[in-house]
C-alpha positions as CSV (number, residue, x, y, z in Angstrom):
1,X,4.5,23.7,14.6
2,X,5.8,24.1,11.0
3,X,2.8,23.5,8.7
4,X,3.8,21.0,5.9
5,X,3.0,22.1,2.0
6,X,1.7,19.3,0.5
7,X,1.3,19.1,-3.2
8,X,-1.5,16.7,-4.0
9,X,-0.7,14.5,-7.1
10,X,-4.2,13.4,-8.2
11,X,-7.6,14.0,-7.4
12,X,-9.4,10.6,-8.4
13,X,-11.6,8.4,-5.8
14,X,-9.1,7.2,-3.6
15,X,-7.0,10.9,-3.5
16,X,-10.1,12.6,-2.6
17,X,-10.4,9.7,0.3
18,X,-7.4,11.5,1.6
19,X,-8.3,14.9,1.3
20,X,-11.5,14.2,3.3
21,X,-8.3,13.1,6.3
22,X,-6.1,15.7,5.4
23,X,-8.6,18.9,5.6
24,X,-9.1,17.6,9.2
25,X,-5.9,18.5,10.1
26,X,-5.3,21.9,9.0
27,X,-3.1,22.2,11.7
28,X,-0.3,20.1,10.7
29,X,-1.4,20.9,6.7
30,X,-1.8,22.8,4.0
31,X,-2.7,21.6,0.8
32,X,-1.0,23.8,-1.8
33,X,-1.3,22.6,-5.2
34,X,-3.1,20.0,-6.8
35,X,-2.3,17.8,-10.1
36,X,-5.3,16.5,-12.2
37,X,-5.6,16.1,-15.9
38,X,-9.3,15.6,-15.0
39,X,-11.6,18.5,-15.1
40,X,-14.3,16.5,-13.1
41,X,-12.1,15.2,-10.7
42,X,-10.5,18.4,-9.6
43,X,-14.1,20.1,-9.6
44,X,-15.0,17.1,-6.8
45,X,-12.0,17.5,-4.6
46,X,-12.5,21.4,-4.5
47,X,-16.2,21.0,-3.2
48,X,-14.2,19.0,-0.5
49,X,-12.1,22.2,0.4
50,X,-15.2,24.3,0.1
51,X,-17.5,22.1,2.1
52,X,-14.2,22.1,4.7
53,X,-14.6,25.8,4.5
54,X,-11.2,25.6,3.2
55,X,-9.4,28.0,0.7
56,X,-9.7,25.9,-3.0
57,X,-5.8,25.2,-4.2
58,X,-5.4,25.7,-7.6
59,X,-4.6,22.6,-10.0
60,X,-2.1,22.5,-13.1
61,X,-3.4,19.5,-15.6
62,X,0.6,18.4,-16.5
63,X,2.9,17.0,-13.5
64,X,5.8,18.6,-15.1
65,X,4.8,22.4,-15.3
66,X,3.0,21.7,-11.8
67,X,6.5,20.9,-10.8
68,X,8.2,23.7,-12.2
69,X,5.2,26.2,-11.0
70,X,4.8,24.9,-8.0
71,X,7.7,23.1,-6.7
72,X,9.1,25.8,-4.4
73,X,5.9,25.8,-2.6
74,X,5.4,22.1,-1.8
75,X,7.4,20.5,0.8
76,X,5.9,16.8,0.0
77,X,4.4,14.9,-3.3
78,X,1.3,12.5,-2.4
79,X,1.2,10.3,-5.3
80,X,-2.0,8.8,-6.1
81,X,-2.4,8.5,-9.5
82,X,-2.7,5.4,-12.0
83,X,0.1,2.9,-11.3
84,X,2.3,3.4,-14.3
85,X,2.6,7.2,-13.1
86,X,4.1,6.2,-9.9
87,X,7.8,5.9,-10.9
88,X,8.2,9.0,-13.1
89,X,6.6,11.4,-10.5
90,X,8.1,10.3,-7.4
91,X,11.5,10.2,-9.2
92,X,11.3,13.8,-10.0
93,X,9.4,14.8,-6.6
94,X,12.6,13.2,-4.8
95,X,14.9,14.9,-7.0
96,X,13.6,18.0,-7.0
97,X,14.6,17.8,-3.2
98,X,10.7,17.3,-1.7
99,X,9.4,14.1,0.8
100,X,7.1,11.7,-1.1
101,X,4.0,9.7,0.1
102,X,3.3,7.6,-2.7
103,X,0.1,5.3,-3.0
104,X,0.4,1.5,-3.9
105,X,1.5,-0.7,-5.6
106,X,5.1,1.7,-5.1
107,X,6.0,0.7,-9.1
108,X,5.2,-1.8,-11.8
109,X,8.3,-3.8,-11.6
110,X,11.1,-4.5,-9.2
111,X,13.7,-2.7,-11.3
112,X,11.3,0.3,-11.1
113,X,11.6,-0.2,-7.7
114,X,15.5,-0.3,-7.4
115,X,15.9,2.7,-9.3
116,X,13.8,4.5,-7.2
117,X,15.6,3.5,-3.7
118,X,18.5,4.5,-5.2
119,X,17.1,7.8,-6.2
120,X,15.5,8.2,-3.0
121,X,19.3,7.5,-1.1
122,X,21.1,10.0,-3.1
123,X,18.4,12.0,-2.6
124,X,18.4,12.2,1.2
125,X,14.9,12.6,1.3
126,X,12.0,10.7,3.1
127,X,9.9,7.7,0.8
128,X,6.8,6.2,2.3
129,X,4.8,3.6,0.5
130,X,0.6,4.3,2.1
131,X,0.5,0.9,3.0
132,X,-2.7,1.1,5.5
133,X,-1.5,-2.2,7.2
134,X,2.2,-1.5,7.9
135,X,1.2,1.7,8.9
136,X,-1.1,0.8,11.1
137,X,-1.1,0.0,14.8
138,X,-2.4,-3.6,14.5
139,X,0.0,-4.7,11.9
140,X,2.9,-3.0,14.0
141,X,1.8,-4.5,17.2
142,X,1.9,-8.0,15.7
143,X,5.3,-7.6,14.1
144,X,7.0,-6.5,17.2
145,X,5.5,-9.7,19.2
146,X,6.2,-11.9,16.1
147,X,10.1,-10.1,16.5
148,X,10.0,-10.6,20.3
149,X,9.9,-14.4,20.5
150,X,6.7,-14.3,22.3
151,X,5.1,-16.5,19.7
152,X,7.6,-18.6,18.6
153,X,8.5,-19.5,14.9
154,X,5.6,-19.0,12.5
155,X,4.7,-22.4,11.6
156,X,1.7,-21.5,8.5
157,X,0.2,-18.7,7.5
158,X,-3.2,-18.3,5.9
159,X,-3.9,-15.1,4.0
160,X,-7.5,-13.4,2.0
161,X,-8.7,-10.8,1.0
162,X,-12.1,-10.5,-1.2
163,X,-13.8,-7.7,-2.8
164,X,-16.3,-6.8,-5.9
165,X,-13.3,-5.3,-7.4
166,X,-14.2,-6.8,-11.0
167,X,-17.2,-5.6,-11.6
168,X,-16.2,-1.8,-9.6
169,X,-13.0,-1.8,-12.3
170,X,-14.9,-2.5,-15.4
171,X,-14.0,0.0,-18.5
172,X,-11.8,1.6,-15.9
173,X,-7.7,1.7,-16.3
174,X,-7.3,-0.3,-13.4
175,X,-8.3,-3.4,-15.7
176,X,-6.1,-1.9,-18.8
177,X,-2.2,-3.6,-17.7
178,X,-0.5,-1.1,-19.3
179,X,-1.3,1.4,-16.9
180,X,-2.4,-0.9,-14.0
181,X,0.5,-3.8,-14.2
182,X,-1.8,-6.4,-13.1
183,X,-5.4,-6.8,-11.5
184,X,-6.5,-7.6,-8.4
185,X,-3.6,-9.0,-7.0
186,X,-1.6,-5.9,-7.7
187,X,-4.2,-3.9,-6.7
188,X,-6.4,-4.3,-4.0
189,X,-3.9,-7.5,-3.3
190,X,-1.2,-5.2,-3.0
191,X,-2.0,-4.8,0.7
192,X,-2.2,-8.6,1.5
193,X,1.0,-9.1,0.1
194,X,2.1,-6.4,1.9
195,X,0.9,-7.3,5.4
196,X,2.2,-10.8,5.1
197,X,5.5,-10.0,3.7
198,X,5.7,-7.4,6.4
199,X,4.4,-9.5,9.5
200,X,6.8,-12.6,8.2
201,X,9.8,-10.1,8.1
202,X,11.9,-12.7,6.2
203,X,12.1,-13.6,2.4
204,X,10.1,-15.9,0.5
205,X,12.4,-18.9,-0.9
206,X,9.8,-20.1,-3.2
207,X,6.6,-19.5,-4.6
208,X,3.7,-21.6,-6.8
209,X,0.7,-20.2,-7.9
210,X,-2.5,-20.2,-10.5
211,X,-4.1,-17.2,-12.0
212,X,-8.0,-16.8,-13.4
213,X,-8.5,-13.7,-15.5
214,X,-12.2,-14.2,-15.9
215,X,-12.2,-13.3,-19.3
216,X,-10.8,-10.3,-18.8
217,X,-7.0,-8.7,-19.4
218,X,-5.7,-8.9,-15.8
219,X,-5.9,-11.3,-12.8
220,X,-9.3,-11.6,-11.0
221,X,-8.8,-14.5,-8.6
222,X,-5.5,-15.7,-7.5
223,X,-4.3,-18.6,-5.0
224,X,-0.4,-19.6,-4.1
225,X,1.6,-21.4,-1.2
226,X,4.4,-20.0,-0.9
227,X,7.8,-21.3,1.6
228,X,9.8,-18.3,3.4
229,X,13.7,-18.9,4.2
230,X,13.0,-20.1,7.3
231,X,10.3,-22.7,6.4
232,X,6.9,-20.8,7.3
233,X,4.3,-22.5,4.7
234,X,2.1,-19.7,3.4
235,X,-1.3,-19.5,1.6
236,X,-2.0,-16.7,-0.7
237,X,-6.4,-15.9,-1.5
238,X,-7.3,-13.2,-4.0
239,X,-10.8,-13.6,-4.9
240,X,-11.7,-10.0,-7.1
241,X,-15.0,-11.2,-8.1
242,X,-16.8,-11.8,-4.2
243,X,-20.3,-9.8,-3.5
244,X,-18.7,-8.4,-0.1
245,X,-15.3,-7.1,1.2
246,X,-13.2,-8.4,3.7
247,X,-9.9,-9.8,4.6
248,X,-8.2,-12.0,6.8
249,X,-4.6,-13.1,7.6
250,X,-3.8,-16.1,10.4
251,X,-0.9,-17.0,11.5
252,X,-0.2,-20.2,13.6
253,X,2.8,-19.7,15.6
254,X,4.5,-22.0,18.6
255,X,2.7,-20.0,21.2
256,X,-0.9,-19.1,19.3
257,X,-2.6,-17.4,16.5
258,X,-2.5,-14.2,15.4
259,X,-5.5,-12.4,13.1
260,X,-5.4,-9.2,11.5
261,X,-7.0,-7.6,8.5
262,X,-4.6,-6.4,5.7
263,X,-5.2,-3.0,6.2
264,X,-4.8,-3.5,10.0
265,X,-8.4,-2.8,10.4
266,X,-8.7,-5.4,13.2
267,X,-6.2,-7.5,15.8
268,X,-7.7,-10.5,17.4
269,X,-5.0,-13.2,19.0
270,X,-5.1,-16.2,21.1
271,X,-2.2,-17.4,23.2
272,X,-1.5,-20.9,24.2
273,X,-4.6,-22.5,26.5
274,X,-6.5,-19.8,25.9
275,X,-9.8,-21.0,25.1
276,X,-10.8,-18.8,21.9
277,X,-9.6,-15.8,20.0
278,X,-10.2,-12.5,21.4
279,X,-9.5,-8.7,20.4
280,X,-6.6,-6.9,21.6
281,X,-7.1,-3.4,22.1
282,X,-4.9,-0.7,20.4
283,X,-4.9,2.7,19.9
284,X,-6.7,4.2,17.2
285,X,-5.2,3.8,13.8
286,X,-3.5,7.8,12.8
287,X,-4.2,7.2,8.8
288,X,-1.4,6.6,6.3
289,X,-1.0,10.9,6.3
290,X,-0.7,11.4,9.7
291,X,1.5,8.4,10.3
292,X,4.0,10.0,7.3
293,X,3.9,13.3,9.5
294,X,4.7,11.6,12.4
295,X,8.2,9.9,10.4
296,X,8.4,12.9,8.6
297,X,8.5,14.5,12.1
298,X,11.5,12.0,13.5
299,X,8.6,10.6,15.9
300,X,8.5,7.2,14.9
301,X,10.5,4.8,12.5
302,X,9.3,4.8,8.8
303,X,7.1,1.8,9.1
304,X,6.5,1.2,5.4
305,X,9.8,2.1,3.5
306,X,10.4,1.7,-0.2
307,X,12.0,-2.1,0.8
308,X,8.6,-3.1,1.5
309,X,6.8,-1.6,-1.7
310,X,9.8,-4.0,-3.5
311,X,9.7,-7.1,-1.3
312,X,5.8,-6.9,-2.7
313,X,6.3,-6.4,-6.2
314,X,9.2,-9.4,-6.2
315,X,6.5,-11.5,-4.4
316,X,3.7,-10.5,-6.8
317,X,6.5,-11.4,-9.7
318,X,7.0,-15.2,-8.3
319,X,2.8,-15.6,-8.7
320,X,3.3,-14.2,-12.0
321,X,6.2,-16.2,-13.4
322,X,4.8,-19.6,-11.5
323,X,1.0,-19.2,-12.9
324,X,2.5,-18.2,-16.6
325,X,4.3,-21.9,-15.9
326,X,1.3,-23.7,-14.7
327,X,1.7,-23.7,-11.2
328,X,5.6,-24.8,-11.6
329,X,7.3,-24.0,-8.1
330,X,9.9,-20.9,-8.7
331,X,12.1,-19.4,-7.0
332,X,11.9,-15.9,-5.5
């Protein structure tokens, strides 16, 4: 097997999160060259490589001399750097002729996000958005029996996710919207949207929704129902400000209910005249890197395209545009 260069573009909390995955699989893996403007976060992820007992890669500060140093060396750009960054670098990775992995939220806008299929089509190459849920085996599992007919048409969906992400974001450019686009929602939120635009495979027809900054600059806690073409009533929950983390997404269909976490952590379902819910098992989750190698590979299909990084961000929009109105009903 061909070992894949990757260039890592980042080395914050969440990138070193995936060097941890990706030093234990040297075997599909080679992390070449890093990008950090941070001194302190590039000395943290190369204790990673020298607790892994791994050779350190060197880092260049500025994404576009990393590029031109390092680009023939790199077969694939992991993205995971602020949000406003996103665009930019995976344009140039993709034109430059290399596969990109890119964190979320894909962009900040949806005309970011055209621009960037586009690029990506004339391009050739291969785009993932590291969607945990739509890359993961739970989320996958209940699209293909939503798909199937076996549960008949999804009548209402209720969808939450919760997380001290206010008080873990504070002073932090994930609470400046310049750099972040948005809060919570865009954020951490990203992956509910995600997992029920992904699950409902259809578009949303019209959306109304409220918006609490909590005396901050961005969104904390967020609520909407939402209709999809086909009539499925949805129920949006962001709550940024909870003690705890969790998440949880129902959906009541003909046949039963279907659970599953947002980031496809969990998969519990209960058919018609069964007495309670109960956990289906699955086979363990591969990560969002190994799941991209698998694509990358011709394995599998790409189960989290750039469509679904812009189906979010139209969705997140319609919150937007509907809370800025006070709760009016708009259309996606």
């Amino acid at each position: 097997m061909t070992i894949v260069r990757l260039g890592m573009i980042g080395a914050g909390g969440m990138a070193r999160h995936h060097i941890r995955q990706i030093l234990q699989q040297t075997d599909t893996t080679q992390i070449t060259a890093v990008c950090e403007p941070n001194e302190e976060n590039y000395r943290k992820a190369a204790e990673l490589f020298e607790t892994a007992g791994q050779p350190v890669p060197p880092c260049e500060p500025d994404f576009d001399r990393f590029l031109k140093k390092y680009g023939k060396h790199i077969d694939v750009g992991f993205i995971v750097t602020p949000h406003n960054q996103h665009f930019p670098q995976a344009k140039a990775l993709l034109e430059a002729g290399k596969d990109v992995l890119v964190e979320k939220p894909m962009v900040m806008n949806a005309a970011e996000a055209r621009k960037l299929i586009r690029t990506r089509d004339k391009s050739g190459r291969l785009l993932a958005v590291a969607f945990n849920g739509s890359m993961s085996p739970a989320v996958r599992k209940a699209a293909d029996m939503l798909r199937s007919g076996q549960m008949g048409a999804v009548l209402t969906v209720s969808a939450n996710v919760w997380q001290s992400w206010e008080q873990g974001t504070r002073g932090l450019w994930r609470q400046d919207p310049k750099i972040s686009g948005g809060g919570f929602m865009f954020d951490t939120g990203a992956h509910l949207l995600n997992t029920v635009a992904d699950l409902l495979g259809e578009p949303f027809s019209e959306v109304a929704a409220f918006i609490d900054k909590r005396k901050t600059k961005v969104d904390i806690l967020t609520v909407a129902i939402a209709r999809t073409q086909s009539g499925a009533l949805v129920t949006i929950n962001g709550c940024g400000a909870s003690p705890v983390t969790h998440s949880d997404v129902k959906l009541f269909c003909e046949n039963g209910l279907i659970q599953v976490g947002v980031w496809g952590d969990y998969f519990n379902l209960q058919m018609k005249g069964e007495p309670q819910l109960r956990e289906v098992e699955l086979p363990p989750s591969l990560g969002v890197w190994e799941t991209f190698l698998k694509v990358r590979n011709g394995e599998i299909e790409n189960p989290s395209p750039a469509e679904n990084g812009l189906r979010m961000i139209q969705l997140w929009d319609a919150i937007k545009k509907s809370a800025r109105q006070g709760g009016a009903v708009v259309e996606v």
